[in-house]
C-alpha positions in Angstrom: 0.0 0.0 0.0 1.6 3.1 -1.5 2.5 5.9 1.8 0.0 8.2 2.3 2.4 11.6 2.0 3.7 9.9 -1.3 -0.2 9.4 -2.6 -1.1 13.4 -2.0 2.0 13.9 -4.4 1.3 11.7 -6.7 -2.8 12.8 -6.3 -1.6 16.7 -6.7 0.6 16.3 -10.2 -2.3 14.1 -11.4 -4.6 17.1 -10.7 -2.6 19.6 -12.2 -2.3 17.3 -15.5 -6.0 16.8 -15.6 -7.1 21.0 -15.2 -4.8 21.5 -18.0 -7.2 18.8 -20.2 -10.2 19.8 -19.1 -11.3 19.9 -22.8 -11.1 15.9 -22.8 -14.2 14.6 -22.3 -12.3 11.7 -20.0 -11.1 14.6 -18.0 -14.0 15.0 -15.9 -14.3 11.1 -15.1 -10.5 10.9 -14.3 -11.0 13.8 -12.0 -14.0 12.1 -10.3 -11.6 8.7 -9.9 -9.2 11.2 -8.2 -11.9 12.7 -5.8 -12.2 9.4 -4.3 -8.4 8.7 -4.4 -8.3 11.8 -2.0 -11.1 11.0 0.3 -9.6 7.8 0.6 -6.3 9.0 1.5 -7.3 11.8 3.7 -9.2 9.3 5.3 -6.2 7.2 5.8 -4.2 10.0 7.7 -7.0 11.0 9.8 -7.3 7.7 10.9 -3.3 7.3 11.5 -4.2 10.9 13.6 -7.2 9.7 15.8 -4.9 6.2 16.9 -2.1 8.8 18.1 -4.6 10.6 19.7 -6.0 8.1 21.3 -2.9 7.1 23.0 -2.0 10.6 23.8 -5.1 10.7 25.7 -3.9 7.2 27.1 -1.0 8.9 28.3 -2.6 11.7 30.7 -5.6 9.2 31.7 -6.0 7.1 35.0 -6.7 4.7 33.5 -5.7 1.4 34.9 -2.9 -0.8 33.2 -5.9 -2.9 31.4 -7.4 -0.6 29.9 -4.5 1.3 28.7 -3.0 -1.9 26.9 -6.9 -2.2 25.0 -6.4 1.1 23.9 -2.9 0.6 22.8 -3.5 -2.4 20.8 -7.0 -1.1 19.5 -5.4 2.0 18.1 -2.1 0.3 16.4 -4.5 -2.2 14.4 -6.6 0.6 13.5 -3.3 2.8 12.4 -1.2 0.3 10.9 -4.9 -1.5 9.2 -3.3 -4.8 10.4 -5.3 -7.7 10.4 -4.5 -9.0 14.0 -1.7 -7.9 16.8 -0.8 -8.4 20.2 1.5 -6.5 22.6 3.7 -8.3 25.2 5.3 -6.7 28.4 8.1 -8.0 30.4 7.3 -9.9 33.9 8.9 -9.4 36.7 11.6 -12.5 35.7 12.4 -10.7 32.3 10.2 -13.0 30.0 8.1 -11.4 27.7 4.2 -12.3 27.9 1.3 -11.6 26.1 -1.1 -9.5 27.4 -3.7 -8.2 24.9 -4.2 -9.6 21.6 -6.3 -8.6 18.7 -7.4 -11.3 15.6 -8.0 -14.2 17.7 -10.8 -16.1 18.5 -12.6 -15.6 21.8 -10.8 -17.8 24.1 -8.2 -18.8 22.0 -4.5 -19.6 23.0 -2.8 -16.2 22.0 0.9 -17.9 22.0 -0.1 -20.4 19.6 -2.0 -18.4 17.2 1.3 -16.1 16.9 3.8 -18.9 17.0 5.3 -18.1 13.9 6.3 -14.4 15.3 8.4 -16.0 18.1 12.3 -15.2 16.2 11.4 -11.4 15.4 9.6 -11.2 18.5 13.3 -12.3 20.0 14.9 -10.2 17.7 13.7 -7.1 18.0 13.7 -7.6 22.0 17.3 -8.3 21.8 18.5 -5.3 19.0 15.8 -2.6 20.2 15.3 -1.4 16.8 11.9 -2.3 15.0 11.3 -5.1 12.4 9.0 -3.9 9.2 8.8 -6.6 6.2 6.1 -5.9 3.6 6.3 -9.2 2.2 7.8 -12.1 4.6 7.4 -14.7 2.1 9.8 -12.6 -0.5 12.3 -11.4 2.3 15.3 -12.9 2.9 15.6 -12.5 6.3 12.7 -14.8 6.8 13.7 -17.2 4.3 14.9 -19.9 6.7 11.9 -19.5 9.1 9.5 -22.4 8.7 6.9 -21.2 10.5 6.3 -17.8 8.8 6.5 -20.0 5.6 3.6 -22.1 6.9 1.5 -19.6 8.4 1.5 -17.9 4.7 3.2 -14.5 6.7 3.0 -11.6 5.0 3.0 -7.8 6.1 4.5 -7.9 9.7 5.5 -4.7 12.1 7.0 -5.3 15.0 8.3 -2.7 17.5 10.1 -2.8 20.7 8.5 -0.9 23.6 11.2 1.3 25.5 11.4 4.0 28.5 14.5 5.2 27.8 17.2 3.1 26.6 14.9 0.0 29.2 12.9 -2.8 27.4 9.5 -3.0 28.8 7.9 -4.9 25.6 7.3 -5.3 22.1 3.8 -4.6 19.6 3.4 -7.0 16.8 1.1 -6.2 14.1 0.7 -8.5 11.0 -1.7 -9.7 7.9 -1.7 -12.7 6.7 -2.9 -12.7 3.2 -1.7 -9.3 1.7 1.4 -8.2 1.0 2.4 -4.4 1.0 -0.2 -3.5 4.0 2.8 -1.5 5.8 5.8 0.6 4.0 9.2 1.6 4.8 7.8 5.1 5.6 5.4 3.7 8.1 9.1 3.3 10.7 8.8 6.0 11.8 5.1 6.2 12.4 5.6 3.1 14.5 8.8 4.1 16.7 6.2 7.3 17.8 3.6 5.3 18.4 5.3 2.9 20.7 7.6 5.5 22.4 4.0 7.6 23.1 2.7 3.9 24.3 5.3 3.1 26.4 4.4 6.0 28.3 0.6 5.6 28.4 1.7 1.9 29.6 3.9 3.1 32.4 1.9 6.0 34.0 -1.0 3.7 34.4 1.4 1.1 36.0 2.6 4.0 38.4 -1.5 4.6 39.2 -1.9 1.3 39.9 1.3 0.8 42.3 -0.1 4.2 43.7 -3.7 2.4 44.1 -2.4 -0.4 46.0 -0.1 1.6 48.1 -3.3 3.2 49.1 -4.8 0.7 49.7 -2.3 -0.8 51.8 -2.5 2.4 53.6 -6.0 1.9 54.1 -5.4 -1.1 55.8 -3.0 0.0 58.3 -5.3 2.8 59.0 -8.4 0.8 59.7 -6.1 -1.7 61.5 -5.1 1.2 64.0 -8.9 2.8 64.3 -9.4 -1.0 65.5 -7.0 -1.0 67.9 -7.6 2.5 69.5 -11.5 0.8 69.9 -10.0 -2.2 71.5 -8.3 -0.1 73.9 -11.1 1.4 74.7 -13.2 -1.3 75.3 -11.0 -2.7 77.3 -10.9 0.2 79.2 -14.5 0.5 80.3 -15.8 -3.1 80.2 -19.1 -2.1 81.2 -19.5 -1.0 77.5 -17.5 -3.3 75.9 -19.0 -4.4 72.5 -20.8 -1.4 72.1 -18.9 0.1 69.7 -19.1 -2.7 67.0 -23.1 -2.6 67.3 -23.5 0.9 66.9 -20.8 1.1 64.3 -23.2 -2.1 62.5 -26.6 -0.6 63.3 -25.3 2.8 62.1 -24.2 1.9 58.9 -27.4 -0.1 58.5 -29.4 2.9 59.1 -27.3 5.2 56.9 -28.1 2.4 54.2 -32.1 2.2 54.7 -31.8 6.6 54.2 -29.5 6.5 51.4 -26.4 7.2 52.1 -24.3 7.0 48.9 -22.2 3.5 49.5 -18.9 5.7 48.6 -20.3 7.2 52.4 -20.7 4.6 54.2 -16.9 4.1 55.0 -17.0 7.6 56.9 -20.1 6.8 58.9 -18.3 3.6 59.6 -15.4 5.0 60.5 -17.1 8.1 62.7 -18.9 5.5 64.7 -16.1 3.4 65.4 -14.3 6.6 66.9 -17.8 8.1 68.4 -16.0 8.3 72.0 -12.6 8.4 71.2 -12.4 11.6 73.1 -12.8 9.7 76.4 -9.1 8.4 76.2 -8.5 11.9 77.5 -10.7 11.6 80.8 -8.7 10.5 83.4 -9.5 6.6 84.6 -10.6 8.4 88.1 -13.5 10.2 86.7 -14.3 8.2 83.7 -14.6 4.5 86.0 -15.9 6.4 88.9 -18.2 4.1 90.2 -20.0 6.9 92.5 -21.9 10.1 91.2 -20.1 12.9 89.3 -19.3 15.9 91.0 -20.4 19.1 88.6 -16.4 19.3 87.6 -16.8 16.1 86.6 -19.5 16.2 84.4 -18.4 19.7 82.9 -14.8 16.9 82.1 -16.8 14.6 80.6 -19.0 16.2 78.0 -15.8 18.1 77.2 -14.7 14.6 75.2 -16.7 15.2 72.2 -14.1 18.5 71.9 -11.2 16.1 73.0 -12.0 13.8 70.0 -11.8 16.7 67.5 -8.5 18.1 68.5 -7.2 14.3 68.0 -8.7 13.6 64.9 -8.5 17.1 63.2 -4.9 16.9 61.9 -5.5 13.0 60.3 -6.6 13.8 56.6 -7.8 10.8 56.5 -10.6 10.8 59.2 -11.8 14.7 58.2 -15.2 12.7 56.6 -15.8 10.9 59.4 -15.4 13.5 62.4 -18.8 14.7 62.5 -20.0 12.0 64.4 -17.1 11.7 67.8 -17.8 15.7 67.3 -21.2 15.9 67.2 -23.0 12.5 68.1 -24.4 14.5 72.0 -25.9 17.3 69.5 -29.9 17.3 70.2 -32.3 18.0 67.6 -33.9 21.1 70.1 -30.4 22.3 70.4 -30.3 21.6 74.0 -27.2 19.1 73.6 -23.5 19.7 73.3 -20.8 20.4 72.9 -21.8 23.7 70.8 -25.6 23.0 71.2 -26.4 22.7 67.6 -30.0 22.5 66.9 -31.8 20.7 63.6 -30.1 20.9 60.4 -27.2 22.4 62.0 -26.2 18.9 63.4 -24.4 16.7 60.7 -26.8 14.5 59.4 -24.4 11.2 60.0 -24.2 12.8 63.7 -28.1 12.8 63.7 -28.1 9.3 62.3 -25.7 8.0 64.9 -27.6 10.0 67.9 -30.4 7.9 67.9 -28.1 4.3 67.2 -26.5 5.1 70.5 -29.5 6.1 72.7 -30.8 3.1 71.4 -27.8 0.5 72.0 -27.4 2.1 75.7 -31.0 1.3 76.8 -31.4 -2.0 75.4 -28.0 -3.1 77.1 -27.2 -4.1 80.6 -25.2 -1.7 82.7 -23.9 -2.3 86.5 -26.4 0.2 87.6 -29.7 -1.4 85.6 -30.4 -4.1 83.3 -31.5 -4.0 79.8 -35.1 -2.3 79.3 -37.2 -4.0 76.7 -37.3 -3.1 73.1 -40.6 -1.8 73.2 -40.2 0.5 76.2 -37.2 2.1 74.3 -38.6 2.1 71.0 -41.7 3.8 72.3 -38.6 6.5 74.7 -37.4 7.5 71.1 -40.9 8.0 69.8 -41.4 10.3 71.9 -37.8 12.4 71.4 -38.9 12.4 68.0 -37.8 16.5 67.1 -37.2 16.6 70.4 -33.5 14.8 70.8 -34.1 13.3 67.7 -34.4 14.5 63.7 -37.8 13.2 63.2 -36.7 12.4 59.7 -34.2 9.9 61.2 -36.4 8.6 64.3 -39.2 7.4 61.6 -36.6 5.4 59.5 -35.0 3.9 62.8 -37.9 2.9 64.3 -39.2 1.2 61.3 -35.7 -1.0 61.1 -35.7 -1.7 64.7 -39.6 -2.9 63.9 -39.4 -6.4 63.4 
């Protein structure tokens, strides 16, 4: 297939010899052939434009390493108009791998279907330079290659993959039955389009080592929210277990009212540190087994305060400090520590309010047991806009129902 650039040339000093015959009445036929000659080849080129595109857009994506490696591969067949591809990347040992092929069946073994590509594919790995052939059956360097022989071989392009002067992979591209699909011109085309790929390929493998470094973060994150609970329950046994039903039943609730899932994790994590402030109340006053002095209780309600000034500076808990900060908020504006009133109060606060009214009274203490579930249920009825958003109180009651 003649090279596009080459084709306008040729296309433009037809042209000018058919103007000057426009008085032959083949002229006007010959110029209509030669309309089409040019749609076809602009049509070429803009296709060759959109691929690079495609992976230049690859390139400043977040797109994870899959994806990328699609778009890669679907953009070089639709550049080069190869009949089927593949693009390999080195493992961790050094061996090259397929990762993404195009021209094989669904489900078919991709090494065995490209088995005649495995000397260039070792070639061009080990010189770093690409191979271009526009007819392997003709070319000499093939010549003593059985298997391109037998798999009828024809147009091949392959291409190392490099970041710098480092090997990360190679593109293949061939077709099978026609001869002349790719040109010598089409080199350079190719060594742009894998140096741009290489780069689309290694930015998203940089995302993804950034993903799961996050999410490795995550872990040790949750893992220490965990322990800081365990030390707490510990702590005050008389409460011990608390904390893992409210964080459940909280999370349930924010479910029923539609809390966007992507939300949960803070309402999760809020409730898991609801009294995290208490770690600052000295054991004296918070296990005192007698009555409160005023002092005391002034020291205790202070811990909603406490647990903000801990959590504040963690980035990661900012979403989820509404509810240690604001969980003693009353819908009246009667609680504290800032006496917020209605919408004021965060609405995960309000959702959590009512979780842990409702976990204190149905559980033993030293000082009472357990009240039944119909006494409480029938308390937070009547808080309803009083303690409670009655917005909140409705959907409560009705989960707590059955």
């Amino acid at each position: 297939m003649p090279e596009p650039t080459q084709m306008l040339l040729s296309i433009q000093n037809q042209f000018r010899e058919l103007t000057a015959q426009l008085s032959n009445p083949y002229a006007l036929n010959s110029l209509k052939l030669l309309e089409q000659r040019v749609q076809s080849t602009l049509s070429v080129q803009l296709g060759q434009l959109g691929a690079l595109m495609d992976v230049g857009q690859a390139v400043n994506s977040s797109l994870g390493l899959k994806k990328v490696l699609e778009v890669v591969m679907d953009s070089l067949i639709r550049l080069m108009q190869a009949e089927r591809g593949f693009l390999m990347l080195k493992d961790p040992s050094g061996k090259l791998t397929i990762q993404t092929a195009r021209g094989v069946a669904e489900g078919g073994a991709h090494e065995e279907a490209f088995s005649g590509s495995t000397t260039i594919i070792r070639t061009v790995s080990d010189s770093g330079r690409p191979i271009l052939t526009t007819n392997a059956q003709d070319d000499p360097r093939f010549e003593m290659q059985y298997s391109v022989a037998a798999l009828q071989l024809r147009s091949i392009l392959c291409a190392p993959l490099k970041l710098k002067d480092d090997l990360i992979g190679v593109i293949y591209v061939d077709h099978r039955g026609m001869p002349d699909v790719f040109h010598d011109s089409d080199m350079n085309l190719i060594s742009a389009f894998a140096d741009q790929a290489a780069v689309a390929i290694d930015n998203a493998r940089l995302f993804e080592d950034l993903k799961a470094a996050n999410k490795e973060l995550e872990i040790a994150y949750e893992a220490t929210l965990q322990g800081w609970v365990r030390a707490l329950d510990l702590r005050d046994k008389e409460t011990e277990g608390h904390t893992q039903r409210v964080t459940n039943l909280s999370v349930k609730l924010a479910d029923a009212m539609g809390v966007e899932r992507s939300d949960l994790i803070h309402i999760q994590r809020g409730a898991l540190l609801h009294d995290i402030g208490k770690m600052a109340i000295p054991d004296a006053v918070l296990l005192k087994p007698d009555s409160l002095t005023e002092e005391e209780r002034t020291l205790i309600r202070q811990h909603p305060i406490f647990a903000y000034e801990m959590l504040k500076p963690i980035q990661f808990l900012h979403r989820a400090i509404d509810i240690p900060y604001c969980h003693h908020e009353k819908w009246d504006g009667t609680g504290y520590p800032r006496a917020l009133k209605e919408l004021e109060i965060p609405f995960s606060a309000r959702i959590f309010s009512i979780v842990d009214v409702w976990d204190a009274l149905t559980s033993d203490r030293v000082y009472r047991k357990a009240l039944p579930a119909e006494e409480v249920r029938a308390h937070l009825r009547q808080q309803s806009g009083r303690h409670f958003d009655p917005r909140v109180a409705e959907a409560f009651l009705d989960l707590v129902a059955a």
